[in-house]
Residue, then its C-alpha position, 0 to 999 in steps of 0.5 A: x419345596x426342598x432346596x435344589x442344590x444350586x440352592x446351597x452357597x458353593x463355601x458352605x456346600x464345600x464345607x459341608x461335605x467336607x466335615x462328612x467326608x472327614x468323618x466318613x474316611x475316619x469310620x473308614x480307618x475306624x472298621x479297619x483296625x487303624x485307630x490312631x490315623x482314624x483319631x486323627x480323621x475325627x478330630x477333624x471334625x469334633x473335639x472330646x476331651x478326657x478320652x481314655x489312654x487306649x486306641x481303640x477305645x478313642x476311635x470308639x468313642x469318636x465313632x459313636x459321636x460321628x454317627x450321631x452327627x452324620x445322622x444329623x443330631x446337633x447333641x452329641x453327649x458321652x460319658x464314662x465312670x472308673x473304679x480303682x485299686x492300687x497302691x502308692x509307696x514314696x520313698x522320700x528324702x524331705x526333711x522330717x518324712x520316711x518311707x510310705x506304703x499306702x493302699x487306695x481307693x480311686x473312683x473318676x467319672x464325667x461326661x462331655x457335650x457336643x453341640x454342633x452350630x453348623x457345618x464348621x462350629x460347635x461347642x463342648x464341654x466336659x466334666x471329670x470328677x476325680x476322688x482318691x482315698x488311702x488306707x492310711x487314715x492320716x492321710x488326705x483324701x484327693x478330691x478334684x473337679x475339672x471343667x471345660x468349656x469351649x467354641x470350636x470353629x473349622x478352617x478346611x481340614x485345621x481347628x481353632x478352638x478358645x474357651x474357659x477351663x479350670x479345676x477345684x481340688x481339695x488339698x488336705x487340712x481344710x485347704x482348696x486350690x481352685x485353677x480357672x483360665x483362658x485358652x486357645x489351640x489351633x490345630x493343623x492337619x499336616x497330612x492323614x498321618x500327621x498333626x500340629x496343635x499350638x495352643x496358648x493358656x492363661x490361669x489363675x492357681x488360688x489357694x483361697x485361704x489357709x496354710x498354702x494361701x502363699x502358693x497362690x500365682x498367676x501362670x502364663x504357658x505356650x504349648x505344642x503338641x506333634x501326634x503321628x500316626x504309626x504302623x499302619x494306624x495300629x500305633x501312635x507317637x506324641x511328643x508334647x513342648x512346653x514352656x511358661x512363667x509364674x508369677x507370684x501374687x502372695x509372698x511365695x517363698x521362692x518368688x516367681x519362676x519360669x518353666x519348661x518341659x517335654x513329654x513324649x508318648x507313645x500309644x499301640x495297639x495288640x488287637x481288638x481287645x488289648x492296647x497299651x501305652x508308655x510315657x514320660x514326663x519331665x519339668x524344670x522350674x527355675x525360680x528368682x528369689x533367694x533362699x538360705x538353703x541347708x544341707x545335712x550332713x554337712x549343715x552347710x549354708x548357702x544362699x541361691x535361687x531354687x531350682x527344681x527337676x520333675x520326672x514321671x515315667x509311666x505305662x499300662x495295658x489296656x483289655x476290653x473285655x466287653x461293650x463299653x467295660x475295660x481294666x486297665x493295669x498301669x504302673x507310674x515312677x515318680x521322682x522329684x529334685x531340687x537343689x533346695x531342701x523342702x521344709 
């Protein structure tokens, strides 16, 4: 006959219900228009990687994924493909380069799978394949594949989650740079508004063979992730910390280096239909060899270690202009420094 309730262990009668209640309030915060706070209700529960940028279209997908298990099926499997056009203009000070202004063609798709092992584990996994190609002929086309492969286990309303991840990319000329490593987060629910994610990885970047091969390193970072809902749900800030260490495997000209950096974001929501984003992004590598280091006009020479600033600013507007279908303009500035001119 069917089991009685007496029949269930109270732990996992708890944390069943607490996983349905969890996705229940966020389908809740999700019919209201409160996408960011609904995010972080599912997120709770299940995990989906390579969502794209605008609210909405996060609690959407979230919202599909947990009704499927709220009915009670283990696989959870999403999808998606892009198409886009843009435009990429450089205006490089390097040695030896000018200005460019070039035209592409970017196509992206993937999918993601959850599968749910109990009331508090699963596991997911995702694939993104990226393609870039320029209306310039003599430049490379970009062509990158990444992977993602995890356990998930639930501790009440926080995550820990370890798994494998990496990339293959084609880097031009017949060259490759292939990423693979460890990882681990652990996610805490700070209240409905708030979360914490620390996460530590390890990865192999290696340039099998060819020109770059010297580029080939192993990495070691730290992370932490604050995301907070805004606006009654309608809006979100992030702010992402980051720090780590290189090391050099091959004779890589600047040898090792360490690492560190910030990126905050901020998400909102217009209405149903239109979203919208900006961010930015900033990196300091300081690396420990010593290099002859030229600097015209004055072809002064000097020898010091390199160090470099990475800044990305961007954002973009999100319309869904239909069941599943969306454009999404976006513009991004991209400006790097080095006190070390590139050869």
């Amino acid at each position: 006959g069917a089991a009685s309730a007496a029949d269930i262990t109270p732990a996992v009668a708890a944390d069943t219900e607490s996983a349905n209640e969890h996705l229940q309030k966020a389908l809740a915060y999700y019919q209201s228009g409160e996408y960011a706070t609904a995010v972080l209700e599912f997120e709770t529960v299940l995990q989906l990687d390579d969502l794209p940028p605008d609210l909405h279209q996060q609690a959407e997908i979230y919202a599909g994924v947990a009704e499927e298990y709220l009915a009670g099926r283990s696989l959870q499997p999403t999808g998606y493909a892009i198409i886009g056009f843009g435009n990429y203009r450089e205006n490089s000070t390097s040695a030896g380069s000018g200005e460019t202004d070039d035209a592409f063609l970017m196509l992206r798709g993937g999918g993601r799978l959850n599968y749910t092992l109990s009331e508090v584990s699963s596991l997911n996994g995702s694939l993104d394949y990226r393609f870039r190609e320029y209306s310039d002929s003599d430049r490379r086309r970009d062509s990158d594949l990444r992977w993602n492969g995890s356990y998930r286990h639930r501790f009440d309303d926080n995550n820990l989650t370890a798994g494998v991840r990496g990339r293959v990319s084609y880097r031009g000329e017949g060259d490759y740079r292939n990423d693979y490593g460890v990882f681990s987060t652990y996610r805490i629910l700070l209240d409905e508004n708030d979360q914490l994610t620390l996460g530590a990885e390890f990865r192999r970047r290696s340039y099998p063979e060819g020109r770059l091969r010297s580029r080939s390193r192993n990495i070691a970072e730290l992370t932490a992730n604050w995301n907070r809902s805004l606006q009654d749900g309608k809006a979100s800030f992030s702010l992402d910390a980051f720090g780590g260490w290189e090391n050099a495997t091959e004779d890589r000209l600047d040898g090792n280096s360490s690492f560190y950096g910030l990126s905050p974001t901020y998400n909102f929501t217009i209405n149903d239909q239109w979203g919208g984003y900006v961010f930015f992004w900033w990196q300091n590598d300081s690396y420990n060899s010593e290099r002859y280091s030229s600097e015209p006009p004055d072809d002064v020479v000097s020898v010091e270690t390199r160090a470099d600033d990475l800044y990305e600013l961007g954002g973009g507007l999100t319309w869904e202009f239909g069941d599943g279908w969306s454009l999404n303009p976006e513009i991004l500035y991209i400006e790097d420094n080095s006190n070390i001119l590139a050869v």
